[in-house]
C-alpha atoms as an extended CHARMM CRD file, in Angstrom:
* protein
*
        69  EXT
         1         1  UNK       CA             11.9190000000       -6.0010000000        9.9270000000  PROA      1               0.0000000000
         2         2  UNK       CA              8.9100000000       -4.6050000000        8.1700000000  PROA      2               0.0000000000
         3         3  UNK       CA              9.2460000000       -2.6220000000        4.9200000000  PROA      3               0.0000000000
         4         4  UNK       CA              8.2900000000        0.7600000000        4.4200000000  PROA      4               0.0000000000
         5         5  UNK       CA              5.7750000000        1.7490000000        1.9910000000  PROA      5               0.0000000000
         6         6  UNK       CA              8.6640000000        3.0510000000       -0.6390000000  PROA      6               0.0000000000
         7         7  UNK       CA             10.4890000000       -0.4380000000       -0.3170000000  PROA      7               0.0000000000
         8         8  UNK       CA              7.5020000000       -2.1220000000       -1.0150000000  PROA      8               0.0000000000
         9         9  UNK       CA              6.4310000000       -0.3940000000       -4.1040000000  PROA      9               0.0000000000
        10        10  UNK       CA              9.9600000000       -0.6130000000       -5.6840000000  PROA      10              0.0000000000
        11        11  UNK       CA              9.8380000000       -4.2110000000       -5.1450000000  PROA      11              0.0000000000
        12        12  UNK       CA              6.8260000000       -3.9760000000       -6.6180000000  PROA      12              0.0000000000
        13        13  UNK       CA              8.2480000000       -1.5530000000       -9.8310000000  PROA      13              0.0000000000
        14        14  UNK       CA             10.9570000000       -4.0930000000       -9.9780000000  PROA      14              0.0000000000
        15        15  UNK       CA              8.3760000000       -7.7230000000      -10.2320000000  PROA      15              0.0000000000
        16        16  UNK       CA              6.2890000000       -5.1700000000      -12.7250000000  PROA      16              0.0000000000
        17        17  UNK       CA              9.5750000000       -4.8010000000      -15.3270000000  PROA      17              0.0000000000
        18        18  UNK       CA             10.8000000000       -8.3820000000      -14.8790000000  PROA      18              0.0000000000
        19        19  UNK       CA              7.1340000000       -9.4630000000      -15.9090000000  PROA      19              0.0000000000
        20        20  UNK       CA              7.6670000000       -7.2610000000      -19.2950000000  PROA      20              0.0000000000
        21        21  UNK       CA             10.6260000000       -8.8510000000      -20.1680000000  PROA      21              0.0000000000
        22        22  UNK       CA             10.0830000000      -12.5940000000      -19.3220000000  PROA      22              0.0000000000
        23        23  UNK       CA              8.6340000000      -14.5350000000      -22.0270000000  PROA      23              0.0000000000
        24        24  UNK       CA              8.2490000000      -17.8360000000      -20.1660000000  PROA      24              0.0000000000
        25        25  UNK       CA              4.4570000000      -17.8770000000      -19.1630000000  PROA      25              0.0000000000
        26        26  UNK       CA              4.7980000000      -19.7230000000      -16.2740000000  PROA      26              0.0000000000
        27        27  UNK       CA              7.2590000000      -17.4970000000      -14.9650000000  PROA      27              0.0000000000
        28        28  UNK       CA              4.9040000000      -14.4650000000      -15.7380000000  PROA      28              0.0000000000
        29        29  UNK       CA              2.3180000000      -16.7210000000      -13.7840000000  PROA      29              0.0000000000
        30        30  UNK       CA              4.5670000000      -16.7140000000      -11.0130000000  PROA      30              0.0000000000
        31        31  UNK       CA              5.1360000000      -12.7260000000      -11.1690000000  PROA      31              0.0000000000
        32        32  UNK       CA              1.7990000000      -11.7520000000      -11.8990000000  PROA      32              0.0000000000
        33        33  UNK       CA              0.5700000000      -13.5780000000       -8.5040000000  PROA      33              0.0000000000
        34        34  UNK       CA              3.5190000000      -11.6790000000       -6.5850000000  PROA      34              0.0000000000
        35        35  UNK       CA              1.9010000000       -8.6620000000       -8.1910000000  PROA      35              0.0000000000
        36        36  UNK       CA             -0.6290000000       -9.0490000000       -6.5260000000  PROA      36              0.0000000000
        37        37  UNK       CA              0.3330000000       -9.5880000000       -3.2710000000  PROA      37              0.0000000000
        38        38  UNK       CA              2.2260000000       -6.7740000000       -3.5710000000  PROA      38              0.0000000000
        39        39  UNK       CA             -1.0330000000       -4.1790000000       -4.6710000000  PROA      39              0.0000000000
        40        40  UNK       CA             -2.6790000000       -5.7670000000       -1.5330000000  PROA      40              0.0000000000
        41        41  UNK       CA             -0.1550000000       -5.3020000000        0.5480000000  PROA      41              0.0000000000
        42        42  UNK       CA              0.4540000000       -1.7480000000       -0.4150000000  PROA      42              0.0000000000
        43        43  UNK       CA             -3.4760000000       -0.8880000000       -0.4720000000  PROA      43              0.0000000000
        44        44  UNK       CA             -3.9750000000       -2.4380000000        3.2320000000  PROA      44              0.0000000000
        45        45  UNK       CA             -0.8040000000        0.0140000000        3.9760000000  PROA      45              0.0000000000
        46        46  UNK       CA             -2.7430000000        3.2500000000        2.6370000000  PROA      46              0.0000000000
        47        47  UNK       CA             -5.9660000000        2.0580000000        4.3200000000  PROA      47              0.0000000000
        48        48  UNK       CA             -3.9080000000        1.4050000000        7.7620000000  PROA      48              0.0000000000
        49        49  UNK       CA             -2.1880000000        5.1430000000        6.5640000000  PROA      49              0.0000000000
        50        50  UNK       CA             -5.1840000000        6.9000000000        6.7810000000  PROA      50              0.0000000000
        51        51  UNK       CA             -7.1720000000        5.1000000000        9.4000000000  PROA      51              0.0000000000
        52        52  UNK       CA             -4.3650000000        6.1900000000       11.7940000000  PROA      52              0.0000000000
        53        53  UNK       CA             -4.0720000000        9.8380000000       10.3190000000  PROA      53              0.0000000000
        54        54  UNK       CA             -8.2510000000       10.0150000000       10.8740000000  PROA      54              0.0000000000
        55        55  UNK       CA             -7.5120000000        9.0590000000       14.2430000000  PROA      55              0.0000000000
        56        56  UNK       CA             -5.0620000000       11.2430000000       14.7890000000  PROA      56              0.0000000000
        57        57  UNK       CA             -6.9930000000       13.5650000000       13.5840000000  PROA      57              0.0000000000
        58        58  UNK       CA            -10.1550000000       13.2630000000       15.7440000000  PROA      58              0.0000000000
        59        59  UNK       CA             -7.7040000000       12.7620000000       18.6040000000  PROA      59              0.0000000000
        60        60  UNK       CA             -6.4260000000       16.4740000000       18.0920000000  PROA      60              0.0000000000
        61        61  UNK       CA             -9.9620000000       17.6650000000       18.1110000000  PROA      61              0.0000000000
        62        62  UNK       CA            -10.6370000000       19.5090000000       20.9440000000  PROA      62              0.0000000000
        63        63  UNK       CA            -14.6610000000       18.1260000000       22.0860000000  PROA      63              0.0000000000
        64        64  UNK       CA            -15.2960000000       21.6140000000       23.7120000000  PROA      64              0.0000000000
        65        65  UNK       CA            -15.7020000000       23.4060000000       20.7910000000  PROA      65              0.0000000000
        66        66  UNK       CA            -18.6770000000       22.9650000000       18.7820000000  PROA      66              0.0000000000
        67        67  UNK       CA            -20.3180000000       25.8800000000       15.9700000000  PROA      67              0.0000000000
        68        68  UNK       CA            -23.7020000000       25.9020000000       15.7000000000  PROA      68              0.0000000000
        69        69  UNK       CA            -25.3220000000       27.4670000000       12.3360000000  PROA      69              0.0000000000
């Protein structure tokens, strides 16, 4: 099962406050590379967002009507 986009970025919130309060470095290694993951995983998810709202979008356009200035 795929997470939504609010599941995602409270994982995210929650890797952000454990990397605060760890003061092992190689454990903040560790977190800071599931950070980002995370920020690309939840920027391809806005991208794919709004792709599919544009073509939803230009879907619901109706080609017969066109204005002319």
């Amino acid at each position: 099962m795929e997470k939504t986009f609010d599941e995602a970025y409270a994982n995210y919130l929650s890797f952000l406050a454990k990397l605060d309060t760890t003061q092992d470095i190689s454990e903040k290694n560790v977190l800071f590379r599931q950070l980002t993951e995370q920020l690309s995983d939840l920027e391809s998810r806005l991208k794919n967002s709004s792709i599919q709202s544009e073509r939803e979008d230009s879907v619901n356009d109706d080609p017969e009507i066109i204005y002319w200035i």
